[in-house]
N, C-alpha and C positions, 0 to 999 in steps of 0.2 A: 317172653311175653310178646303179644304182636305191639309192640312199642317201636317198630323199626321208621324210621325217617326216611325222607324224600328227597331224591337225589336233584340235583338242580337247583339248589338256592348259594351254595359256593362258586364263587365267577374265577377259583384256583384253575389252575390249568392242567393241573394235576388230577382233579378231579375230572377232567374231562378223559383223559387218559383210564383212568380206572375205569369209567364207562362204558367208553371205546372194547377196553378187552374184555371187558365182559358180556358185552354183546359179540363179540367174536368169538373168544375163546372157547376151547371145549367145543368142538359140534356135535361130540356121540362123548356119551356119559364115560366109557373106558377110556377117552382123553382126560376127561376131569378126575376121575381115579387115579392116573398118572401123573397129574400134572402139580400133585402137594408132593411135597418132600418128604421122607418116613421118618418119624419119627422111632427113636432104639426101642428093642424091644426090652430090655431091662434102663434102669436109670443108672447113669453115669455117675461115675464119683462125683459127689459132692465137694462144693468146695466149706474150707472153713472160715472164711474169710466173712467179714460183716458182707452183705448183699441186700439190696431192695429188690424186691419182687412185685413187679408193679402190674395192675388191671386197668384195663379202661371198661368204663359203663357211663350210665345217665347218672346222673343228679336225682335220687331218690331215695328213702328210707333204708331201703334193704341194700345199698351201696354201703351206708356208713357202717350196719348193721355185718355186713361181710367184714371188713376192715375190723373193726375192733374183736368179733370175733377170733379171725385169723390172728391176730397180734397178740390175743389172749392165749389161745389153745396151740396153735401153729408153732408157737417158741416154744412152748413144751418141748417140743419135739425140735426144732432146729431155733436156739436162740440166737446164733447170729443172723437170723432172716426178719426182715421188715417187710408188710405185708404194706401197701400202698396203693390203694382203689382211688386214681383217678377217674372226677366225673367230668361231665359236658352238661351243658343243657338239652333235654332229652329231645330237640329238635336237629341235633347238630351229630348226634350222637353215630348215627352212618357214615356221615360224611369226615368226623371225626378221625375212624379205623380205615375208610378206605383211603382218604388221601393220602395218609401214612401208608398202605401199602401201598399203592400206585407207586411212592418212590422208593417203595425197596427198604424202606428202613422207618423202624418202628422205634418210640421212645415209650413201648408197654411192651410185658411179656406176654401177658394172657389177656387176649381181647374176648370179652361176654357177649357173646353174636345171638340174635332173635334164629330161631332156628331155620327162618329163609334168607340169611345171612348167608351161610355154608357154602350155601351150590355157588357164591360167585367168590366167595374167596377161595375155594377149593379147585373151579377153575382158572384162578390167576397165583395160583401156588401160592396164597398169602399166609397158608396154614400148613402148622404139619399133620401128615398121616397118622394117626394114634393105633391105627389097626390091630397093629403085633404087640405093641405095647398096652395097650386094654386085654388082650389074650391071656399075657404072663401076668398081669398084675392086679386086674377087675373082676369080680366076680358076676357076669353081667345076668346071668342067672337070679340076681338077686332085686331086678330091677322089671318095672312095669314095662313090656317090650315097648310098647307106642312110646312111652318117655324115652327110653335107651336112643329109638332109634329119632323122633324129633329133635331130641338138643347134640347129635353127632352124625347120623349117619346122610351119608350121600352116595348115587342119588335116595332118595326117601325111596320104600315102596307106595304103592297108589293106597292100599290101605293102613298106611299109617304104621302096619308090622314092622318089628324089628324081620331082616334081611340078611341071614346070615354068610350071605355072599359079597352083601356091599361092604363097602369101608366104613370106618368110626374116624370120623375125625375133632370130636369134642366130648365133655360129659357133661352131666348135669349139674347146673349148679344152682338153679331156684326154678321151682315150677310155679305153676298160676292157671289160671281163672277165673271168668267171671263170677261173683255173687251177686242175687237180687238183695239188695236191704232192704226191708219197709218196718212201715210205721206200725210197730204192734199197740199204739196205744191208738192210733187212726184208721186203721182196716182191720184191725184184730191180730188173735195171738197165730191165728195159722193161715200163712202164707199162701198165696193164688196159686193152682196147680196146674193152669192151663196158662197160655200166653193170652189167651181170647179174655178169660178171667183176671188176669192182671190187667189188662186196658181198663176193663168193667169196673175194677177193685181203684183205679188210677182217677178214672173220670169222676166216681163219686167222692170219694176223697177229696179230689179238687172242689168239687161241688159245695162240700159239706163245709170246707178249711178256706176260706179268704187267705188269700196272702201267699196261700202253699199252691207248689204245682205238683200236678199228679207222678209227673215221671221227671225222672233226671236221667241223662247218660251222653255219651261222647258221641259227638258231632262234627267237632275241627276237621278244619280241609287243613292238617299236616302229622305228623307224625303216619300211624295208624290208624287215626281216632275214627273218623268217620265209617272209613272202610271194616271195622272188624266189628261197627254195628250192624251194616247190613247185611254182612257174610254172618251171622249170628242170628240175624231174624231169617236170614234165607232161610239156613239150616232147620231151624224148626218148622218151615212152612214146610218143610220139603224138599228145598231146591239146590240145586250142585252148583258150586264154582266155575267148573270144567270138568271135562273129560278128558284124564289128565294122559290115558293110554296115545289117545289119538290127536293130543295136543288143541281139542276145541274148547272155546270158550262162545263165541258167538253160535246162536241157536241152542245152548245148553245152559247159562247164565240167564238170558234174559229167554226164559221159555214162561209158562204159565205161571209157575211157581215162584219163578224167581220175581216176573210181575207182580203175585198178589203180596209178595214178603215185599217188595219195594211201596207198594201202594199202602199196606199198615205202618211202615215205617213212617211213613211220611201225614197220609189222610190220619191217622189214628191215634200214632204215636206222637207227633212232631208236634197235634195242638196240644196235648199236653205237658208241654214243658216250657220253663220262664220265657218271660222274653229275654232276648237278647243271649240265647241258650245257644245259637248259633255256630259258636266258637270255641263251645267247653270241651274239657277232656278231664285229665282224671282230678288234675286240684278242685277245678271248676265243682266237680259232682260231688265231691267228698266237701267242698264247702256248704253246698246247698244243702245236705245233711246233718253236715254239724251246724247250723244255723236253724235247722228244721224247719225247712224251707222245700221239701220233696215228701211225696207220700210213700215213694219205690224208686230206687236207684238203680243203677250196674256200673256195677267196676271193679277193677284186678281185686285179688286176695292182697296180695303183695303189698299193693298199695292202701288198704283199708286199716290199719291200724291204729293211724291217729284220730278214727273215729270213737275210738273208747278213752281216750283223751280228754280229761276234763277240761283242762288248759283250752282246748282247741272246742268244745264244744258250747253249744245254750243247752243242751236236751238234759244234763244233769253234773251234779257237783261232784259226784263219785262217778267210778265205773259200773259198778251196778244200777246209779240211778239211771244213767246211760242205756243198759242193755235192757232195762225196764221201759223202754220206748221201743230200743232198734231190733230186727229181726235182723237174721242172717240165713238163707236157703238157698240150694240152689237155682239153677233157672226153672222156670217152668218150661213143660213140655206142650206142643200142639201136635203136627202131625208124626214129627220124630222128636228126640229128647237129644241132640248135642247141643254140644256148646264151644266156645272156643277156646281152643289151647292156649296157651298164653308158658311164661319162664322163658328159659334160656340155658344154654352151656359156654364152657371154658373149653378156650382154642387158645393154640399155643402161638405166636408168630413164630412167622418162619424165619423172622428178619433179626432175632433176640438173639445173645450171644449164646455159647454152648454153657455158660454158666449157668445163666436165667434158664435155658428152657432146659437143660435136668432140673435145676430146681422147680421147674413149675409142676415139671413130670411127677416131681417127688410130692409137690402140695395134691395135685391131684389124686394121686393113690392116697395119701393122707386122709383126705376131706371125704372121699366115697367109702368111706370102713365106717360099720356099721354104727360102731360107740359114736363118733363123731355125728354122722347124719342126724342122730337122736339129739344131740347138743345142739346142732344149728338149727334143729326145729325148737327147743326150747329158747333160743335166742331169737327166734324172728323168722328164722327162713322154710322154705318149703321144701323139702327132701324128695326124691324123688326114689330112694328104693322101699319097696314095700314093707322091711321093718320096721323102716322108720316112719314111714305113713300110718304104718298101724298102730305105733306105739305110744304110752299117753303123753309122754314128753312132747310130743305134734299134734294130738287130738285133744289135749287138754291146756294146749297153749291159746287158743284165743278161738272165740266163739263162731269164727268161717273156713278153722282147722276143718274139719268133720267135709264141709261142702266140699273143700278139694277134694278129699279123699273119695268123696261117692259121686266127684265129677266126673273122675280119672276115666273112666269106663265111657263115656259118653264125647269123648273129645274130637274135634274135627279141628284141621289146620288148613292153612291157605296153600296157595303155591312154594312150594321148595324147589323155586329153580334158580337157577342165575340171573333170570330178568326179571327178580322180583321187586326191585327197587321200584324198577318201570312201573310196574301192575301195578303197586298198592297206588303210585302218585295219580293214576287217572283214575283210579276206583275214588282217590278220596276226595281228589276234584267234582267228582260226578254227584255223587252221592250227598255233598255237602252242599252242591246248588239245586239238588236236589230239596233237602232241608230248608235252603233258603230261601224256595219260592225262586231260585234264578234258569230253572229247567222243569219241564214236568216229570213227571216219576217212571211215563214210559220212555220219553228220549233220553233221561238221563240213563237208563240201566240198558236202553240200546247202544248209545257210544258208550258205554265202559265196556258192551262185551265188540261192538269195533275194533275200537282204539288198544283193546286189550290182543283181540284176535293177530291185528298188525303185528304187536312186538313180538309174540310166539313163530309167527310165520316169516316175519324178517330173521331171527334170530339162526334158520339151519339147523336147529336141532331137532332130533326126533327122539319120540318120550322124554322120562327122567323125572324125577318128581313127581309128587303125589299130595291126595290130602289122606 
């Protein structure tokens, strides 16, 4: 999920280091191919000894939700293995994995990377190669290619295809996207089909409801947040990230399109939402919902479940009384119909002993077989091969199951390069003084494709990565 954080707020020195190499490292993508370590192409004896098996991720539902899973089904199969998802707070969560690689040594086996994670750990060999080992062991046939090659491959191709020349160096381990919620008992039972029409559907709802605002959704200047609203509203007006062949971003970001998608974000969108909205991301919005305090929301799959939550909600005392308010769709379309990718996969460190990483090796072939896929979507998670996508143990698990699935086809991802840290921190900069009245809508989207052009062009590299 575009959940990844901003580099710069640890005064480690270490993190300064990680940085550093990754604005170096790798200048032509076949260094970056070279420069992770391979992982075997079969799994290594296992040991039998008691063993933790440890993950780092954020602090959020489907963390705890992984964990007791794996603890439950995973011993099945290997009971001396303990399955341990250590989290972070989802702002620290980058800085978290990388400062642990910076110094070479990791106290997780399998670190859960946003999929523009990859390109810089892959050029500071923080990860291993899975290449030959996905070969003998995955059936990757079995998998939506744009997912296969988002949560592993590097460099990405520009469309998003799976690459059967690139390397894998992760798989999938929860997919995602945005859902519109709204209020079927305040706009009706069927959802706005256009973006123009969901303003329209926003403005009077607030109109009509004192108290409620039209729209909810993510605006924080950290994590993501900001930045994967406007690269969402671009998308539908039209407008490209970059050009990702020729490495531009300035003249291609802020061109017509990308201007009129920044001007509704801001004139159109922005008065409709609370005050003091400024700052939200995903608790923020999924509060304002269970509170029933929004007419139309957006936010991850992932993260929406404790909206059916009586405990957590006012809208109703059951689940049903619940879902007799909330809609769930996907986004609407204007000029084009994506949306943004969001999950993530499971990378091995390179830094874990030869214990931990067969054993991780072994969990990973585990968890991608198809019996299991279907379990993790009945438990929570989102699966990313297409049996299990289609099957009703995921489609009949919760009522924004279905919108992943008919998102799948419509997905657009950011940059997958190694200076992606970079990008997102001035995108989210921009973009959220953009929201706050502290820039206007055309400078701001001019110094982000600037400031963004700079670090592409400082960096020496040519191509690699895609959306």
């Amino acid at each position: 999920m575009r959940h990844s954080q901003r580099i710069g707020r640890l005064s480690a020195a270490l993190l300064l280091v990680a940085t550093t190499v990754a604005a170096c490292g790798g200048s032509q993508d076949d260094d970056a191919k070279a420069s992770a370590p391979k992982a075997p192409a079969a799994i290594p004896e296992l040991t039998k000894d008691p063993l933790t098996l440890s993950f780092i991720w954020f602090e959020w539902p489907p963390a705890q939700a992984l964990e007791a899973f794996a603890n439950e089904e995973y011993k099945k199969e290997r009971p001396n293995v303990t399955v341990k998802v250590n989290t972070v707070p989802n702002a620290n969560w980058h800085d978290a994995m990388f400062t642990q690689f910076a110094a070479r040594k990791t106290d997780f086996d399998v670190a859960i990377l946003d999929s523009q994670h990859i390109g810089e750990a892959v050029t500071n060999g923080n990860i291993l190669d899975l290449t030959d080992f996905v070969k003998n062991n995955i059936d990757v046939d079995a998998y939506d290619p744009y997912l296969l090659a988002a949560y592993g491959q590097f460099p990405q191709a520009e469309t998003g295809q799976r690459d059967e020349n690139a390397s894998l160096y992760g798989l999938p381990l929860l997919g995602d996207t945005w859902t519109m919620i709204y209020r079927k008992d305040l706009i009706g039972d069927k959802p706005p089909q256009t973006w123009d029409e969901m303003i329209s559907a926003a403005e009077k709802c607030q109109a009509d409801n004192p108290g409620v605002s039209g729209l909810a959704f993510h605006q924080a200047n950290g994590s993501d947040a900001a930045a994967v609203t406007y690269n969402t509203v671009n998308g539908v007006y039209g407008g490209n990230l970059w050009d990702a062949k020729n490495r531009k971003i300035e003249g291609v970001l802020n061109d017509a399109a990308g201007q009129e998608a920044m001007d509704v974000l801001v004139t159109k969108m922005k008065p409709l939402t609370a005050k003091g909205s400024g700052n939200w991301f995903i608790d923020e919005v999924n509060a304002a919902v269970a509170q029933g305090k929004a007419c139309i929301a957006f936010n991850w799959i992932a993260a929406s479940g404790g909206l059916l939550d009586p405990k957590q909600s006012t809208l109703g005392k059951t689940r049903e009384q619940i879902l007799g308010k909330l809609g769930f769709a996907t986004l609407p379309k204007q000029k084009t119909d994506l949306v943004p990718l969001g999950g993530m996969g499971m990378h091995v460190s390179a830094y874990a002993s030869s214990a931990n990483q067969a054993e991780a090796l072994s969990f990973m072939k585990w968890f991608e077989q198809a019996d299991v896929q279907k379990k993790w979507a009945a438990a929570g998670g989102v699966p990313s091969r297409k049996d299990a996508l289609a099957s009703p143990e995921f489609l009949n698990a919760g009522p924004f199951n279905k919108v992943y699935a008919d998102s799948v086809p419509r997905m657009r991802d950011m940059w997958n390069v190694p200076e992606y840290a970079r990008l997102v921190d001035i995108e989210n900069t921009n973009v959220n003084a953009a929201l706050n009245g502290a820039k206007s809508p055309k400078d701001a989207l001019n110094d982000i494709a600037k400031d963004q052009q700079a670090v592409l062009d400082s960096s020496n590299r040519k191509g690699g990565g895609g959306l």
